[in-house]
ZANU-704679 format. One record per residue (C-alpha): x, y, z; residue in three letters; residue number from 1. Coordinates in nm, 4 decimals. Layout:
% residues N
x->X	y->Y	z->Z	code->ALA	pos->NUM
...
//
This chain:
% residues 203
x->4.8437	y->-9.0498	z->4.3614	code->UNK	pos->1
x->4.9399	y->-8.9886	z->3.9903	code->UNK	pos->2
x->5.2225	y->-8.7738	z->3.8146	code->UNK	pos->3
x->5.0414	y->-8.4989	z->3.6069	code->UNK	pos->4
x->5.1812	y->-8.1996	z->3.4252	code->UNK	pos->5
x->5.1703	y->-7.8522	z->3.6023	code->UNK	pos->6
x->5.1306	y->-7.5241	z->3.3977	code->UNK	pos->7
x->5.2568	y->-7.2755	z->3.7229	code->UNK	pos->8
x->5.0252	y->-6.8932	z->3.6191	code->UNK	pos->9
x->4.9355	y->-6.6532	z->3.8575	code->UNK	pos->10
x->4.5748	y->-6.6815	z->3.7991	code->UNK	pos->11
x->4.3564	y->-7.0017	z->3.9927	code->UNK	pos->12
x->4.1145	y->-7.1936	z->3.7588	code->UNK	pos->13
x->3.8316	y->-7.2902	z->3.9360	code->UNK	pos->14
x->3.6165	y->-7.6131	z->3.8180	code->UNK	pos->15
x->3.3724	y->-7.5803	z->3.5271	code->UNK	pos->16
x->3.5453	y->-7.2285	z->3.4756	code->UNK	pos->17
x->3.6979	y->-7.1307	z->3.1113	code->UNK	pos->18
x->3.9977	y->-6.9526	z->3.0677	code->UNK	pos->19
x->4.2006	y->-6.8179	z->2.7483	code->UNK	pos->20
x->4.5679	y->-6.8673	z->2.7555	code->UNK	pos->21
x->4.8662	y->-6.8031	z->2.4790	code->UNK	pos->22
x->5.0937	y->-7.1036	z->2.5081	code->UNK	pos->23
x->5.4602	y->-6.9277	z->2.3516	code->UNK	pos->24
x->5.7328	y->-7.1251	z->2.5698	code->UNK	pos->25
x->5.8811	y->-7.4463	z->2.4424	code->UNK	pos->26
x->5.7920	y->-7.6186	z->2.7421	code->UNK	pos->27
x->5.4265	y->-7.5294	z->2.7796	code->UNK	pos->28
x->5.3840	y->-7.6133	z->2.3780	code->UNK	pos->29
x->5.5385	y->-7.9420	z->2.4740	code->UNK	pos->30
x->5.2503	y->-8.0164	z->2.7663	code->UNK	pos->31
x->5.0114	y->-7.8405	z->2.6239	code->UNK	pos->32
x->5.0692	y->-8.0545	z->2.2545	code->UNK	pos->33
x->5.0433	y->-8.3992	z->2.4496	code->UNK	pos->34
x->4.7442	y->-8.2845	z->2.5882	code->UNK	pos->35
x->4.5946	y->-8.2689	z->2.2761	code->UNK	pos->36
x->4.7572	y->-8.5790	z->2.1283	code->UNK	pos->37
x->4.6566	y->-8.7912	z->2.4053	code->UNK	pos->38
x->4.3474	y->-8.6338	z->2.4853	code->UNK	pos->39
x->4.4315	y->-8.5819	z->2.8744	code->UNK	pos->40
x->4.4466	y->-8.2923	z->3.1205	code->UNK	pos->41
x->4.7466	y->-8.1144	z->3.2887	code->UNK	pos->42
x->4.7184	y->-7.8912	z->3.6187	code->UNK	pos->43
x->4.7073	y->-7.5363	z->3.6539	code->UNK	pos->44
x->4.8115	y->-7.4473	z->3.9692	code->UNK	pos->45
x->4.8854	y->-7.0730	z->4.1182	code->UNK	pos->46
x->5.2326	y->-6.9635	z->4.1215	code->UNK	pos->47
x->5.3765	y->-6.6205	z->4.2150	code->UNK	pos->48
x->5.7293	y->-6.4647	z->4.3875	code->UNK	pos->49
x->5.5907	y->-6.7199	z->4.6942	code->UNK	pos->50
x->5.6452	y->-7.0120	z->4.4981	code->UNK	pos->51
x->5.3469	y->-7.2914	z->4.3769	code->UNK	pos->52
x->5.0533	y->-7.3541	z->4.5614	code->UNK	pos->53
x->4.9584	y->-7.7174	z->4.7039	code->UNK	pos->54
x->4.6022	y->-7.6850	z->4.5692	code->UNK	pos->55
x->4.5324	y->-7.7195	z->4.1955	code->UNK	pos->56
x->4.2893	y->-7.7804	z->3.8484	code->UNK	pos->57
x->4.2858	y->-8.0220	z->3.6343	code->UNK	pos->58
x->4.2440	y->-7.8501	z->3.2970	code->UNK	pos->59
x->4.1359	y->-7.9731	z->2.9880	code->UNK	pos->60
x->4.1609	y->-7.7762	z->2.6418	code->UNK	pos->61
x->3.8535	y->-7.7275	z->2.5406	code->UNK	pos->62
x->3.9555	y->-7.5136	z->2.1952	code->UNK	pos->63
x->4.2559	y->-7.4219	z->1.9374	code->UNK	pos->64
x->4.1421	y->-7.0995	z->1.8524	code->UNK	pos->65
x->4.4713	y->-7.0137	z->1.6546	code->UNK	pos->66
x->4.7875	y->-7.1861	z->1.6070	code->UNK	pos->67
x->5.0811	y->-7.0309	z->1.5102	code->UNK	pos->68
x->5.3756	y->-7.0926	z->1.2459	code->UNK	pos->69
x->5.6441	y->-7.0850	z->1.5392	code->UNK	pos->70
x->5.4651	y->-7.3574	z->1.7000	code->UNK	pos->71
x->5.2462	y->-7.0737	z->1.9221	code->UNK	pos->72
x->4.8981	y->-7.1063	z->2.0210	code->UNK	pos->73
x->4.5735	y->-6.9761	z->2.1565	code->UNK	pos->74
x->4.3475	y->-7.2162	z->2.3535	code->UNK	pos->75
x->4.0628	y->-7.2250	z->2.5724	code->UNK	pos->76
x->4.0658	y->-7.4227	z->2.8891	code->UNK	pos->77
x->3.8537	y->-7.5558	z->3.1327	code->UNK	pos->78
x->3.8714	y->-7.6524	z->3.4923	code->UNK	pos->79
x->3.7360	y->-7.9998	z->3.6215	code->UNK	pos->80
x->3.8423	y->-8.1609	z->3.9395	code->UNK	pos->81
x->4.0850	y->-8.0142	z->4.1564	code->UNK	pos->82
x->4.3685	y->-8.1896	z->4.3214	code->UNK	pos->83
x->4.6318	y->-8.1408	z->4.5995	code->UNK	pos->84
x->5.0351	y->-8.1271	z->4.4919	code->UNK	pos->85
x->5.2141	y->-8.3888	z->4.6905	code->UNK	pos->86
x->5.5232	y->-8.3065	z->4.5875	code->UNK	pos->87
x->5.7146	y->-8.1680	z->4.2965	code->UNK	pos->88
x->5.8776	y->-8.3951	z->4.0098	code->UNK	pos->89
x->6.1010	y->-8.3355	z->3.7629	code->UNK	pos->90
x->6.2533	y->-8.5338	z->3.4291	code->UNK	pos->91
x->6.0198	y->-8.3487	z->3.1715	code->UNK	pos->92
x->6.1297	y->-8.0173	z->2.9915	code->UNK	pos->93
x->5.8044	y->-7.8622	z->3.2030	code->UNK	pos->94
x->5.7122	y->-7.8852	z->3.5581	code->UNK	pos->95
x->5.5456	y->-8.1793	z->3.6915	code->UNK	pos->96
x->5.4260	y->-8.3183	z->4.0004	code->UNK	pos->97
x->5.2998	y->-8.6286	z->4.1823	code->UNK	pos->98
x->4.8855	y->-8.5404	z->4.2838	code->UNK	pos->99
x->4.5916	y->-8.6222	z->4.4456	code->UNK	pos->100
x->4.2287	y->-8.6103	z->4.4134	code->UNK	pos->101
x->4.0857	y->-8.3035	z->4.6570	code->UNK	pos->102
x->3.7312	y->-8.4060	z->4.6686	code->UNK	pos->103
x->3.4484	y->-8.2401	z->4.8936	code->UNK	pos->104
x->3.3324	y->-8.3360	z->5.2363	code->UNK	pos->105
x->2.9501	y->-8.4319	z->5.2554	code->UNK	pos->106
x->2.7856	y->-8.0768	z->5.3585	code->UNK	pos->107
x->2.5548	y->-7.9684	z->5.0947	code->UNK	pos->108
x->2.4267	y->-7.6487	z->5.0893	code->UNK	pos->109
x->2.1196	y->-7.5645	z->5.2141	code->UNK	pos->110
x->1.8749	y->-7.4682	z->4.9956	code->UNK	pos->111
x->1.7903	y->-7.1258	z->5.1242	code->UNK	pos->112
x->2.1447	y->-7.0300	z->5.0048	code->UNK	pos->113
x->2.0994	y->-7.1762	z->4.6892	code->UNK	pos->114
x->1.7925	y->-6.9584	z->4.6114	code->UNK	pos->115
x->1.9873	y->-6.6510	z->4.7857	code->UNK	pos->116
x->2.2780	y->-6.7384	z->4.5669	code->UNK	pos->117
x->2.0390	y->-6.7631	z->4.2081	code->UNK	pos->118
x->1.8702	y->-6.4348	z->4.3162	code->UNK	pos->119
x->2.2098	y->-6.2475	z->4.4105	code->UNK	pos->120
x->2.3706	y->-6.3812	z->4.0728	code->UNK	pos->121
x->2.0287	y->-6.2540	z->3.8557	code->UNK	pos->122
x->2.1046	y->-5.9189	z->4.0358	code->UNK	pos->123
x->2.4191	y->-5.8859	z->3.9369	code->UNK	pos->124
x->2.3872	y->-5.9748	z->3.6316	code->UNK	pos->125
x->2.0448	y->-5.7087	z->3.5470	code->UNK	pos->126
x->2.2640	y->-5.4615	z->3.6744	code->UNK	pos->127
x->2.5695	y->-5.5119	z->3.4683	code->UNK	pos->128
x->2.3771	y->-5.5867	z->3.1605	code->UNK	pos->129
x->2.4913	y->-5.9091	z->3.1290	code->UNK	pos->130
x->2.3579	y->-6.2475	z->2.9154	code->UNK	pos->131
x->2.5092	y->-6.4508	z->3.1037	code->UNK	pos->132
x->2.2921	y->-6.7397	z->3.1820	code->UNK	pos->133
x->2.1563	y->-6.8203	z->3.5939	code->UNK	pos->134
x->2.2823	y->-7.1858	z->3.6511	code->UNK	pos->135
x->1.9775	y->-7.3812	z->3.7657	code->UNK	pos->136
x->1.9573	y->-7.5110	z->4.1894	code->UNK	pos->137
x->2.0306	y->-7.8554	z->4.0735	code->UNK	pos->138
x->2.3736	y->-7.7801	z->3.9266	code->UNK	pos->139
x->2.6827	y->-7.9489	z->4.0835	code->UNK	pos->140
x->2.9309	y->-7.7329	z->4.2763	code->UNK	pos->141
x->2.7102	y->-7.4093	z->4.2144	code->UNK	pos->142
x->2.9830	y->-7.2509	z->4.4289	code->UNK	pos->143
x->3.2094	y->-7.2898	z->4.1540	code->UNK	pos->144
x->2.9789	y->-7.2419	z->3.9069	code->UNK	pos->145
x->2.8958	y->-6.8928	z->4.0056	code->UNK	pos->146
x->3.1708	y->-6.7758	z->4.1306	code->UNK	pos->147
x->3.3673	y->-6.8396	z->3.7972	code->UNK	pos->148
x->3.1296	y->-6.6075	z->3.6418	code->UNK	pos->149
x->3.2363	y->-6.2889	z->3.7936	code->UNK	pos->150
x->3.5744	y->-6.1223	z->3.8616	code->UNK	pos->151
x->3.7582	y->-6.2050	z->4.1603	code->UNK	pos->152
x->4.0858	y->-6.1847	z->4.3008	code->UNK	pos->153
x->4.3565	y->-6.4818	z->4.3127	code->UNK	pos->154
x->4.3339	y->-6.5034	z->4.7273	code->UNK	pos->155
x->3.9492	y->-6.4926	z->4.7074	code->UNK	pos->156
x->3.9534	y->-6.7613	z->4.4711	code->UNK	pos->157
x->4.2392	y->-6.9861	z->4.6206	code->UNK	pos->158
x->4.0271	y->-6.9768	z->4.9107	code->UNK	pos->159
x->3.7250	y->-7.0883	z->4.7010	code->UNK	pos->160
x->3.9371	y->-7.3713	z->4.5952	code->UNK	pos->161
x->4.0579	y->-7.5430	z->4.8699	code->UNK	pos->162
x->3.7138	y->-7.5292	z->5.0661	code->UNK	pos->163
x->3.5751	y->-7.8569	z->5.0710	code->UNK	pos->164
x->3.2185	y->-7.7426	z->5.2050	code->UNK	pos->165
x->3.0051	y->-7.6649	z->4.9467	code->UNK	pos->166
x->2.8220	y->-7.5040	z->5.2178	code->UNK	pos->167
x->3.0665	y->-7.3226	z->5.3060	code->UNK	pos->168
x->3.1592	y->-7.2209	z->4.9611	code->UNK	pos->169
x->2.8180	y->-7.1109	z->4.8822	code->UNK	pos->170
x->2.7633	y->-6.9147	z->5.2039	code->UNK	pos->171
x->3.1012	y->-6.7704	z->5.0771	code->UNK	pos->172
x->3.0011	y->-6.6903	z->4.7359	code->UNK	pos->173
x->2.7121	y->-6.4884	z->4.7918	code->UNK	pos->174
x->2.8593	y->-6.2453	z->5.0246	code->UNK	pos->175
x->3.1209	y->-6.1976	z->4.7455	code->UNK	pos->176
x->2.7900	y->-6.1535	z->4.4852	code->UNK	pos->177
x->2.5961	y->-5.9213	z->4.7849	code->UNK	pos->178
x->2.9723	y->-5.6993	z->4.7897	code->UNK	pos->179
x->2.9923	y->-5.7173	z->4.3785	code->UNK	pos->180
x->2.6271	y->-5.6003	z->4.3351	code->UNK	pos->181
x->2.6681	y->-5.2883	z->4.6063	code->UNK	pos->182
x->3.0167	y->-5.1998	z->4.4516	code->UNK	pos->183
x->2.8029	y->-5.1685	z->4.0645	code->UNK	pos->184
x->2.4846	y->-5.0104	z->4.2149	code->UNK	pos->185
x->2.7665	y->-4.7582	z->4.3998	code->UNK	pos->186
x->2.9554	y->-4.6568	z->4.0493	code->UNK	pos->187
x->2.6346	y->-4.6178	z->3.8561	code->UNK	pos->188
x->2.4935	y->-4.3764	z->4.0829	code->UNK	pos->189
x->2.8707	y->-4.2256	z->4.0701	code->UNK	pos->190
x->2.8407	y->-4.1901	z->3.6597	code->UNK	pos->191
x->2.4983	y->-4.0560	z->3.6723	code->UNK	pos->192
x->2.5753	y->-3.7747	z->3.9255	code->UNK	pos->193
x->2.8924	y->-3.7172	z->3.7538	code->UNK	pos->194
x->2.6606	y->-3.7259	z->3.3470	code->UNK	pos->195
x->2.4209	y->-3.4548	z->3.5341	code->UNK	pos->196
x->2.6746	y->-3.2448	z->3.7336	code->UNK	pos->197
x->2.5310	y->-3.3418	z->4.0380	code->UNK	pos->198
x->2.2747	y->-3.0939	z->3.9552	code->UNK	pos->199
x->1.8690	y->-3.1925	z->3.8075	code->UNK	pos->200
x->1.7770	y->-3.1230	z->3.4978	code->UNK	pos->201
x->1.5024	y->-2.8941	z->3.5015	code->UNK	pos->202
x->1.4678	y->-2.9177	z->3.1035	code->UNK	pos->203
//
């Protein structure tokens, strides 16, 4: 169990996932400028009206893209491993907490849901256009790796981050890339009737 700093946001990083984020409050310039100085990670971890989650990221910043006069900046982030919140410290003009490593069970996936999962993804991605590249079957956590390429909502991906099967996750992940896929096909064929009238074009 270690201490880490906690950047509370209601939005869930998952691992290998990048995120921008404007760092304006004192506090989170503070964390966020150690980081950098020391070269270490702090922990994003979801926060809304319910209070803090008890399942985190470690984040590293990955970019400056802009820093500001006032001491303001714009940085890129990326999640590694995850960790559960023990319990909530304080001493530090930002949050902190005492942590400790989440780490997955032993239940691969199997490999017909990898291929299901590379084939939904490519789908997905013809139909939106997208040039975004398909993560190979050998990459680690693919559940992650997909899933952080496509919109989702904050439960969906909570859930994704506290599963400690990546079987599990997987299975999990391609129903969410099946559901993504019908809801594109579904509002194409929605813009084309609406482009046409509903009616054919008989030229």
């Amino acid at each position: 169990m270690s201490e880490l700093g906690l950047f509370p946001l209601p939005l869930v990083l998952l691992p290998s996932e990048q995120l921008p984020l404007h760092i304006f409050e004192e506090r989170y310039k503070d964390l966020i400028g150690e980081c950098l100085e020391d070269d270490s990670e702090f922990g994003l971890v979801y926060a809304d009206e319910a209070g803090i989650r008890d399942v985190g990221t470690h984040a590293s910043v990955l970019e400056v893209l802009t820093r500001f006069e006032d001491g303001r900046m714009n940085i890129v982030i990326e999640g590694r491993e995850r960790f559960r919140l023990i319990d909530l410290t304080s001493g530090r003009s930002f949050q902190t907490g005492d942590v400790a490593p989440l780490r997955d069970a032993d239940d691969p996936a199997e490999p017909e849901t990898v291929l299901r999962a590379e084939e939904l993804f490519g789908r997905l991605r013809e139909l939106t256009s997208s040039d975004i590249d398909v993560p190979g079957a050998e990459t680690p956590q693919l559940s992650y790796v997909l899933a952080g390429r496509v919109e989702l909502a904050a439960d969906v991906k909570l859930e994704l981050l506290a599963e400690t099967s990546e079987r599990v996750r997987l299975e999990r992940v391609c129903e969410l890339l099946e559901d993504a896929a019908v809801t594109v096909e579904r509002q194409q064929r929605a813009a084309e009737r609406a482009a046409t009238n509903g009616k054919v074009d008989l030229g």
